[in-house]
N, C-alpha and C positions, 0 to 999 in steps of 0.2 A: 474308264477303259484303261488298259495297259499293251501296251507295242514294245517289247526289247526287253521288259523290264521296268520300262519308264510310266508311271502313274498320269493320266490326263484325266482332268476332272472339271468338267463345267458344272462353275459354281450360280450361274444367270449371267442375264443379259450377253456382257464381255467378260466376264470375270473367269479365270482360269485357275488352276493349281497345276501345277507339273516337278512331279517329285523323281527324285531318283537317289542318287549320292547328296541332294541340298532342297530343297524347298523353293519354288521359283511360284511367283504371282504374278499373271496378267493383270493389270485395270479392275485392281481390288475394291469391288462396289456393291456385286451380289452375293447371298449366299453368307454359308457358316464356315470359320476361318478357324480350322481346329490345332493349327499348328502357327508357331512363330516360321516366315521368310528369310531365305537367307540374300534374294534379289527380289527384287520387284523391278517391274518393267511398266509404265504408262505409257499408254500410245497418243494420249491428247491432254487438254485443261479441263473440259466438260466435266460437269459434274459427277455425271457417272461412268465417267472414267478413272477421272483421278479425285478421290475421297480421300479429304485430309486424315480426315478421324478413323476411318478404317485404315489406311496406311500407319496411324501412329498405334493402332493397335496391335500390328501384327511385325513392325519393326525392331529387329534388335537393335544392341549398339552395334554392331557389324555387318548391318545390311546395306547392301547396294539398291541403293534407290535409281533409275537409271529411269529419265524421262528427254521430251524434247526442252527446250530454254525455255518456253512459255511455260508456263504453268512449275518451275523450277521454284521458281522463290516464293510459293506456298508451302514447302516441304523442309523440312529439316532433317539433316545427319547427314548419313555419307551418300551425296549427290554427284552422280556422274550425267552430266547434259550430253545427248546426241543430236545428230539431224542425219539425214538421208544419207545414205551409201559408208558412216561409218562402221568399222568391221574390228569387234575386241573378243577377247578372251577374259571372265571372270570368274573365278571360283570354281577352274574346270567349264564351264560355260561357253559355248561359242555363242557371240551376240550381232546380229546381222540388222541393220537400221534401214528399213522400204520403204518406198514412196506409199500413201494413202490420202487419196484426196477425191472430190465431190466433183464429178462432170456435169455441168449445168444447173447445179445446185449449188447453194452460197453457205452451206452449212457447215463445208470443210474443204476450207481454197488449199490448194496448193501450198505446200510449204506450213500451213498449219501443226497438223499431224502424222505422224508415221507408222509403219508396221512393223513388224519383227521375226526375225526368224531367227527362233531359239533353236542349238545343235546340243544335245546329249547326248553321249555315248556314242555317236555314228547318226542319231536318230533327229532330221530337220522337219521340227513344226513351226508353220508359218502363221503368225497371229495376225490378220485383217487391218484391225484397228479399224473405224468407222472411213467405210471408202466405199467409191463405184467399181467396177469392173472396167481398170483401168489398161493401156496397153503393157506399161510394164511387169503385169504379173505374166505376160507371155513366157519371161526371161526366167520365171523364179523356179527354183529345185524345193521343193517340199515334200516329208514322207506325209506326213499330215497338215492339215489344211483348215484352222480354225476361222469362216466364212460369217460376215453378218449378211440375213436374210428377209429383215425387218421390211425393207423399203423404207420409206419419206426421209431419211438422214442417209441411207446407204444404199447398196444391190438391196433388190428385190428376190424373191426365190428364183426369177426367170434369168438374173443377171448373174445370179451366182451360181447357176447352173453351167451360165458361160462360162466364169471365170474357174470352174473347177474345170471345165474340160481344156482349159489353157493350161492350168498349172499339171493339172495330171498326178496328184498326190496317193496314196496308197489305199487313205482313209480320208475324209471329209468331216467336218461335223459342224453343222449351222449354228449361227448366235444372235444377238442382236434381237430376239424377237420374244415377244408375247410377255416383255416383265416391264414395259410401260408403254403409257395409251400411246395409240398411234401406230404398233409395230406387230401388227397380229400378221401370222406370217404361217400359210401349209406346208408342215417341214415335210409330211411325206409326202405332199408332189415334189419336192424338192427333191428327196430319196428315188423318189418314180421317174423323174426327170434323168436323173443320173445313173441310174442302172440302166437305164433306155439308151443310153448315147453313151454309155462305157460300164461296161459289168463287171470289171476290174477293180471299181472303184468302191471301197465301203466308206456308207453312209451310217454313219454313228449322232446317236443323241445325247448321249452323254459319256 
């Protein structure tokens, strides 16, 4: 899909592309990677989040690798560590580091993992990163809104029905689901859910 100009592209599961003036990758794990990254963004250590070997594929020598500390010193080249609430500029980039974490599930405590909210040109997509429908997304501004809808590790379609009607983004588009066992997930109740309780909101699949 494209908003402003800006290219959004779910590539599976988490995995994103977001082009515009540079090439930017979410938690590059699914999917076919047709261009070299000029940032990459991890939101956690799990596997299929953060892929050594898809990472070293798609890296130049002057990509910003930008992950939490953990999962930091499996990675090589230009490594920039975050955690929660910090706020940079890269490559033209605005890079915004959110909270993601597991309410009564042990899959992703607090403080594990985070989420992101990449700014292009004017344009705020907010990447999830494996998490529940937590109060902090109350507070977040996003024009889009990239949601896992899996269940068992993250929101369910019913949770992330909530948490888009929290955040109130322009566009929506579910992830986290149906590209491994465990995560079979109805995007279009999810769609049906969200048009029902805000018509404002477009529900996009890819």
């Amino acid at each position: 899909m494209e908003i402003d100009g800006i290219e959004i592209i779910w590539l599976g599961h988490a995995s994103f592309k977001i082009k515009e003036k540079c090439v930017i990758y979410i938690d590059p794990y699914a999917g076919i990677y047709d261009e070299k990254a000029d940032i990459i963004l991890v939101t956690h250590d799990h596997f299929d989040h953060l892929n050594v070997d898809k990472i070293k594929e798609i890296k130049k020598n002057d990509t910003i690798i930008i992950v939490p500390e953990k999962g930091a010193e499996k990675l090589e080249g230009y490594i920039r560590t975050v955690r929660v609430n910090d706020r940079f500029e890269t490559k033209g980039v605005g890079i915004e580091v959110v909270p993601a974490y597991n309410i009564g599930k042990s899959y992703h405590p607090k403080g594990f993992g985070v989420g992101y909210i990449v700014e292009v040109s004017g344009v705020r997509i907010y990447h999830a990163g494996d998490t529940d429908f937590i109060p902090e997304m109350k507070k977040l501004k996003a024009d889009v809104a990239l949601l896992p809808v899996g269940g068992t590790y993250t929101m369910d379609v019913r949770e992330a029905v909530e948490a888009t009607l929290a955040i109130r983004p322009k566009i929506v588009i579910p992830m986290h689901y149906g590209f491994l066992p465990g995560l079979e997930a109805n995007v279009k109740e999810f769609e049906q859910l969200v048009k029902e309780k805000d018509p404002n909101i477009e529900v996009k699949f890819k």
